[in-house]
N, C-alpha and C positions, 0 to 999 in steps of 0.2 A: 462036577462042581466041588470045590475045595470046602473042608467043612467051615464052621465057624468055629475060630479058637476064640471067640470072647465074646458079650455080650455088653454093648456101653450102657453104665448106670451112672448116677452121682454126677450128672451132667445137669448144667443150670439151665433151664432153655433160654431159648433169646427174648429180652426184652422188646416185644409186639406186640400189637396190635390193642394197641392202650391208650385211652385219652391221656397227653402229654399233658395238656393245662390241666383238666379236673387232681389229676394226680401229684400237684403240686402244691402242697396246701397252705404255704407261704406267700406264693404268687394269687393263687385265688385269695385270700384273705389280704392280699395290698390293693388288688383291686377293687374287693367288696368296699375296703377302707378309705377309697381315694376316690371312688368314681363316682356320681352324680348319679343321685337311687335311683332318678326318672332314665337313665341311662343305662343302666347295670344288666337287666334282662338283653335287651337289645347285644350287649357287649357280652355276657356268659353265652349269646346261644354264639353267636358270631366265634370267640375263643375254645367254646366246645367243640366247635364242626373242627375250627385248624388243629384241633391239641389231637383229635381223630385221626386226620388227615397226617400231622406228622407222627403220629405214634404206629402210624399201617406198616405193613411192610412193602408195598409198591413204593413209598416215598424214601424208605430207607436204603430200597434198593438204588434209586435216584440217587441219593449220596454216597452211594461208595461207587458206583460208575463215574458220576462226574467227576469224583478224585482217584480212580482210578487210569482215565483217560482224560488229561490235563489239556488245557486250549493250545492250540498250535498256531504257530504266524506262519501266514502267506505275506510276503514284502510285492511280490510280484503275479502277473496271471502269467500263463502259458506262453502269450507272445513277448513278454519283458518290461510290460506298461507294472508302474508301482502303482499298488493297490494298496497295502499295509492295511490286511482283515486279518481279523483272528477265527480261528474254526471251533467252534466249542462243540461237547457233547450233546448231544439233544437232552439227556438228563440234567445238565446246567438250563438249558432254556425251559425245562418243565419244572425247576423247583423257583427259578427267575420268575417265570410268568405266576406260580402259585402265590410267590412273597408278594408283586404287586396287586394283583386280584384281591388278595385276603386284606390292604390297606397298606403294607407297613411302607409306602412311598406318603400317603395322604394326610397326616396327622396334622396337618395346618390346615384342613377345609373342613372339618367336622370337632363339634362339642366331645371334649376328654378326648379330645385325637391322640394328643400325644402319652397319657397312660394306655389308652386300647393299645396304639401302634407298641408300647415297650413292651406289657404284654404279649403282644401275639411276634413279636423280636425276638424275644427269648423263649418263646415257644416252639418257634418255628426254626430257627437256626439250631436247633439239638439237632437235625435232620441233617444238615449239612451247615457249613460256616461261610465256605468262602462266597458265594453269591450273596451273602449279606454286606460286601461292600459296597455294592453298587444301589442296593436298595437303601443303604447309609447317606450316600454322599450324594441322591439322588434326592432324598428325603431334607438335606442337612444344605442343600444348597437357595431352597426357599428366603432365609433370610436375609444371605446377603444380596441376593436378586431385590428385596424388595428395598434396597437403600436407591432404587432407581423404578418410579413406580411405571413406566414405560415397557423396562423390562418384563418386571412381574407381572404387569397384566397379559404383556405377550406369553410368557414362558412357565407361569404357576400354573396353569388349568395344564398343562400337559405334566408337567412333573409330579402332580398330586392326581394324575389318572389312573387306573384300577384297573387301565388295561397294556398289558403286554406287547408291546409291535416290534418286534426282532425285524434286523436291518437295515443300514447306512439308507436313508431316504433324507428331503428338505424336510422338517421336522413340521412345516406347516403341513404337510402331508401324512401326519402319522397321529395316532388314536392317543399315544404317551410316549414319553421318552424317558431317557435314564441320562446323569451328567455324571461324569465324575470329575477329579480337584486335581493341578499339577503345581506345587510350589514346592519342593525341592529340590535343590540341584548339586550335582557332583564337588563340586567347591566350597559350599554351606552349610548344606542339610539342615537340621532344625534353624539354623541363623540364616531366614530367608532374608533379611536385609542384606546378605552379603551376593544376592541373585545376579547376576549378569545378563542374562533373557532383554534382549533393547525392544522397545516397541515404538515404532516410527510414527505419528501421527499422518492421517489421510486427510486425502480430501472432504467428504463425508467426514458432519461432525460428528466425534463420540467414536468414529474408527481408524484404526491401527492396524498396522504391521507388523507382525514380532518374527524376531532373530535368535534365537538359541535352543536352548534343551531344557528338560526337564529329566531329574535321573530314576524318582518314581511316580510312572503315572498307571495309575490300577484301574482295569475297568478299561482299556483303552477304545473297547465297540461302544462305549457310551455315543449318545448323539451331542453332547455338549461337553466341553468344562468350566471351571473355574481356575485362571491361571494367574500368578505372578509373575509381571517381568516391569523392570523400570523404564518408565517414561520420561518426558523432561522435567516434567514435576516431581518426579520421585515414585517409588514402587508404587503401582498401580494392580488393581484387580481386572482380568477381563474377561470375555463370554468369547469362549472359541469355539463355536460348530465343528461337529466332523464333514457336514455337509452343507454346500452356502443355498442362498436360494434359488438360487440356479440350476442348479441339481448337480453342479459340479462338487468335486472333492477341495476340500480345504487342504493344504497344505499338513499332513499331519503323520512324518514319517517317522513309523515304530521299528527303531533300530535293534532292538532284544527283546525278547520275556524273560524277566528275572528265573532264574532256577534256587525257588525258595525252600526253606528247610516244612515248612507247610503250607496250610494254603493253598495247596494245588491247583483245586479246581477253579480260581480264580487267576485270572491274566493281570500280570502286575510288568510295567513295562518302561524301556526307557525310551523316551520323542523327541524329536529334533523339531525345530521351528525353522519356517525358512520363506520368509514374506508368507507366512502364515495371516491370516482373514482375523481381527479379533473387536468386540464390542466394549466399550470400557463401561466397567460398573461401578460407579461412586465417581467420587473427584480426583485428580493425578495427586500422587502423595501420600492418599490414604488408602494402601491397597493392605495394611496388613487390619486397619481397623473395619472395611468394607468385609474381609473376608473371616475375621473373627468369630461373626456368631455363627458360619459353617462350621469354623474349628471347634466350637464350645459342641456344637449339636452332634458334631462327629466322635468327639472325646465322651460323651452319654452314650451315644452307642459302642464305645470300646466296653466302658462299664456294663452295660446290657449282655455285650457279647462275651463278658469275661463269666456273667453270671450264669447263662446259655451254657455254657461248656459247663462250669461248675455243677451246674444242674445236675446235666447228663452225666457225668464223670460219675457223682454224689450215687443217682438214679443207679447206674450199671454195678456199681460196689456193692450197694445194698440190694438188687436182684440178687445179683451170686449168692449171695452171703446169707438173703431169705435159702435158696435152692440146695447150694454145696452140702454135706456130712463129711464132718474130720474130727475125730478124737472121740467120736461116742455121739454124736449131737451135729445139730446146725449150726455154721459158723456162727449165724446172727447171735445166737445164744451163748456161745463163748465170751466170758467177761474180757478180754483183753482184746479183742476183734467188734464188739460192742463198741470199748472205747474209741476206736480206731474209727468207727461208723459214726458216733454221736459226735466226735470231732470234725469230719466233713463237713456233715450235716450240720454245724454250725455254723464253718465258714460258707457255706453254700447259701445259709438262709440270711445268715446278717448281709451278703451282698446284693441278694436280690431286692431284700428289704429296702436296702438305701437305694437302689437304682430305678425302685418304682417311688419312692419320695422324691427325688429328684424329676422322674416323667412328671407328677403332681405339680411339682414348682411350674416347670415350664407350660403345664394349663394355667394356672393360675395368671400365671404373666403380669401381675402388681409389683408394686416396685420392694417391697420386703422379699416375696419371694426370689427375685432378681439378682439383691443383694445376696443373698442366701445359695443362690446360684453359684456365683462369681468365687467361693470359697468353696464350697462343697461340691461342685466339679472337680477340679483341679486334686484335690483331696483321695474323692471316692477316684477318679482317672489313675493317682498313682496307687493306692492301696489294692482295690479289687482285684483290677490289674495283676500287680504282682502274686497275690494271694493263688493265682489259679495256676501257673503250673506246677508248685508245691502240692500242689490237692490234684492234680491230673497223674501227679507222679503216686501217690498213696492212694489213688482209688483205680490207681492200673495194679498197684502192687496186690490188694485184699484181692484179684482173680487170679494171683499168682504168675504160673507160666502161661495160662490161659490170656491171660492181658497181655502179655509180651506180643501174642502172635497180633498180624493182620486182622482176621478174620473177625475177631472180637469185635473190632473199631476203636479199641481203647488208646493204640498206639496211633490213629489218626488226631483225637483229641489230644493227645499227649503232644502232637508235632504244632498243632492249632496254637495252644496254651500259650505260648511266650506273645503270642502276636498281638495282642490288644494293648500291650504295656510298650511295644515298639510304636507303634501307629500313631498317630496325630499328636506324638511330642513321648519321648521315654521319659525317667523318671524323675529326672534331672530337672527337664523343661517342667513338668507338673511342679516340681518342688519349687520351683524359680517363680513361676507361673501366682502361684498361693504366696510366697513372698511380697510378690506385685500388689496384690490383693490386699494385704495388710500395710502393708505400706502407704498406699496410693490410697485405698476405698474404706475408712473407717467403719461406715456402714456395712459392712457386709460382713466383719469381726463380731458386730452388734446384731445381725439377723440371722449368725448361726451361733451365738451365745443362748439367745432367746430358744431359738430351736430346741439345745439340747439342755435350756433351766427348764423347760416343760416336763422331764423327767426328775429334775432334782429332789431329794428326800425318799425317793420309792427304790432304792436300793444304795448301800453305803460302799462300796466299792465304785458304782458311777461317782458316786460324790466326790470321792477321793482322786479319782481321774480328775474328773472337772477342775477338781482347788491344783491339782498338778499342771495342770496343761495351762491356768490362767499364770503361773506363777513362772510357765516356761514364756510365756508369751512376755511377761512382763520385763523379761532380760533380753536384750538384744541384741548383745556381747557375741559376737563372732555368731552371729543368726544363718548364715549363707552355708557355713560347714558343717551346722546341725541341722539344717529346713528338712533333710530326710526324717530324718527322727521326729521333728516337729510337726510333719505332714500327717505320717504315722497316727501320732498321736490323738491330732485331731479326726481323720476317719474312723479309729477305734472307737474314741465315745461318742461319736456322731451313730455309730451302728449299734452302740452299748444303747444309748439312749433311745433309739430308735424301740430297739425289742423291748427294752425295759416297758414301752408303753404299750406297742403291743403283740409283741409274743406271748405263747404260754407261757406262764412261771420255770416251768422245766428250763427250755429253752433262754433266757434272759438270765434265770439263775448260773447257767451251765457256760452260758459267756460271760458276764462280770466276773467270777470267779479265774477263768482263765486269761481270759484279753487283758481284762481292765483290775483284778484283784491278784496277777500273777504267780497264781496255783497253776500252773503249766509249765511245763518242759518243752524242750526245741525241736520236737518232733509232733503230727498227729499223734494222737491215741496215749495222751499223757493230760488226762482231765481228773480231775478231783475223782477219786473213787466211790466216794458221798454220793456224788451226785446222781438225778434218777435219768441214766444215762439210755435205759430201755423206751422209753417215752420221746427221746428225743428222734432215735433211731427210728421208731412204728412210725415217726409223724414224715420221716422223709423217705418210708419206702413206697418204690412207686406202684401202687394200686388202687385203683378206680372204678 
């Protein structure tokens, strides 16, 4: 036996087997904050078991199988009959079946559904990402189902089920289903008004025939979707089965799986239509208003999911960085490596922050918090968003060459990061999107004015934001070629104001001065040297 020329030391071990939720101490404190005290036990033990569950390592080992071996298309069986199945890993069906067990499909049939469901979202997607689209669009298709109360009473009890049923079956035959969305297409892309998909009216009224493509449809083993194609009334929304009730296949041929730059374990696909079976939801004409509040619910979950990564990202920097020795010391303890950790960590928490105020609006479901919606969507959508692969790329850097490799996970996240800000509109459409908003909806200028005067006077760099931001709104002058800048703006002191109320001091001090009082540089790890930058770092490493 060869001897040993070395012995490894100064190695960080792997971030295991640790409640994922308890060790989050931004996230538990949004939810102590937001959730209904007679609820709160019920929802900490519930978010305990899952923060367990993803923080083991059986379920981490589920994530990097499932992205390790990516879904494959079968077009055809052995004899030549088209089938168009995709083949997933069994670790995609085990972390699939876990995200709808644990709710995050359900959050319209139960009290605080939707803080529990963003909670245990972003708890639960650090374990892997990409099965979180379908538990997304599956969750996020409820409302526009219910502009047709026939449907929803057929199709909400299975969509908000808590149980897992893998397999093309007639969907009245199955325990729950999953749906996902197809309005895209090759000639449009975000400008579905320009769709070409024909839908031919049937005999049966309320059913259609549709004719064309769609160029992304994700999730394609879903049992349903939500499609756009134009009818004679004009774009129309409809309810396309994978399987009719007959037990035959619907017309639904998957021409590719996208070959994405992440994402992996997730099938993202392009579908031809072709006297395809479809149900229309809402009235001919109004399919982009019918399917809007999926789009709004889906753009929260980008938000969600942008914070999910952030987390983890945040989480695995400062492991190392508790573990490594370089220069005499622990990284954590290096002031310059500190900076670099305390900066994360505050983009990491001012996202989470706003995206669990936003789960809060949509419990509440009054018409302020609606309006309040209608802006701060759009907003948090483009900001968060962008924010997270800047922070995937400096909290892969803090492990060094060790973050480079695979084996880390770091470079998995790192490929994840761009995708929440492509998804359900880039930043263009958000910026446009909040332009609409202020233009069109008065109210809703006015329900997140209110919002973020609830902090006013408790720190003077918000203040000064605020008199800035009202004074840009005031000018309208070429509004369309700065709405980036102006979006910005407003998710900043919407996230400033947020902590200011309730973050620790450290924390709320440590962003107004950077974000919003522009004591910062163009990089992480350029924060006011003042500041008690060790406090902010203990409060986000992950231990529980």
């Amino acid at each position: 036996m060869a001897a040993s020329t070395h012995t490894v030391t100064n190695q960080a071990p792997p971030l295991v087997g640790y409640d994922v939720f308890a060790a989050d101490r931004a996230l538990v404190e949004a939810v102590e904050r937001h959730l209904d005290p007679q609820l709160l036990e019920e929802a900490r033990d519930e978010l305990t078991t899952l923060g367990r569950t993803t923080g083991s390592a059986q379920v981490q080992e589920w994530g990097a199988l499932a992205n390790e071996n990516p879904p494959k298309l079968r077009t055809h069986d052995r004899y030549g009959n088209r089938v168009d199945e995709v083949d997933f890993h069994p670790s995609w069906h085990r972390l699939l079946g876990k995200g709808v067990s644990a709710g995050l499909t359900a959050a319209w049939s139960r009290p605080g559904g939707h803080l529990r469901r963003a909670a245990g979202f972003i708890v639960w997607t650090q374990a892997e990402a990409g099965h979180g689209c379908p538990l997304s669009m599956t969750h996020a298709a409820v409302p526009a189902l219910r502009t047709d109360p026939a449907l929803a009473a057929e199709w909400e009890p299975r969509l908000t089920s808590t149980v897992y049923d893998q397999g093309l079956r007639p969907a009245a035959q199955k325990a729950g289903v999953l749906f996902g969305m197809g309005m895209t297409e090759k000639q449009g892309g975000s400008d579905v008004r320009a769709n070409t998909t024909e839908a031919r009216p049937l005999a049966e009224d309320g059913t259609y025939e549709l004719t064309g493509h769609k160029w992304f449809c994700s999730a394609p083993m879903s049992d349903g979707f939500l499609v756009l194609a134009q009818a004679p009334g004009g774009l129309t929304c409809f309810l396309v089965p994978r399987v009719l009730e007959d037990g035959t296949r619907n017309v639904f041929r998957i021409q590719r799986l996208k070959d994405k730059l992440g994402n992996k374990s997730n099938a993202s696909s392009e579908v031809e239509f072709d006297g395809t079976w479809g149900r229309r939801v809402g009235d001919e004409g109004r399919g982009v208003r019918t399917i809007i509040e999926m789009v709004s619910a889906t753009r929260l979950d980008c938000v969600l999911g942008a914070a999910s990564l952030m987390r983890q990202a945040v989480a695995q920097a400062v492991h190392h960085s508790a573990h490594r020795e370089a220069f005499g010391g622990k990284l954590i303890d290096k002031p310059l490596m500190r900076n670099v950790l305390a900066d994360l960590a505050l983009e990491s928490e001012a996202a989470t922050t706003l995206a669990m105020r936003l789960a809060a609006a949509y419990d509440d479901g009054g018409e302020e918090e609606r309006a309040f919606l209608r802006l701060a969507v759009p907003a948090a959508k483009y900001w968060v968003t962008k924010r997270c692969t800047p922070l995937a790329v400096e909290a892969l850097e803090c492990l060094g060459g060790n973050g480079y490799v695979e084996e880390s996970g770091m470079p998995r996240l790192l490929r994840e990061s761009p995708l929440n800000s492509i998804w359900e509109g880039a930043g263009n459409v958000q910026a446009l999107d909040l332009l609409r908003a202020l233009q069109r909806e008065p109210q809703a200028l006015n329900a997140f004015l209110r919002e973020v005067g609830l902090a006013r006077g408790a720190d003077h760099r918000l203040d000064g934001a605020i008199k800035n931001l009202l004074a840009e709104l005031a000018d309208l002058d070429g509004i369309e070629a700065r709405a980036r800048r102006l979006v910005e703006r407003i998710a900043l002191v919407l996230q400033g104001s947020l902590l200011v109320r309730y973050a620790p001091p450290e924390v709320a001090d440590a962003f107004c001065a950077s974000r919003l009082g522009g004591d910062w540089g163009s990089a992480f790890g350029t924060l006011p040297h003042s500041l008690d930058l060790a406090t902010v770092v203990e409060r986000a490493r992950p231990v529980s």
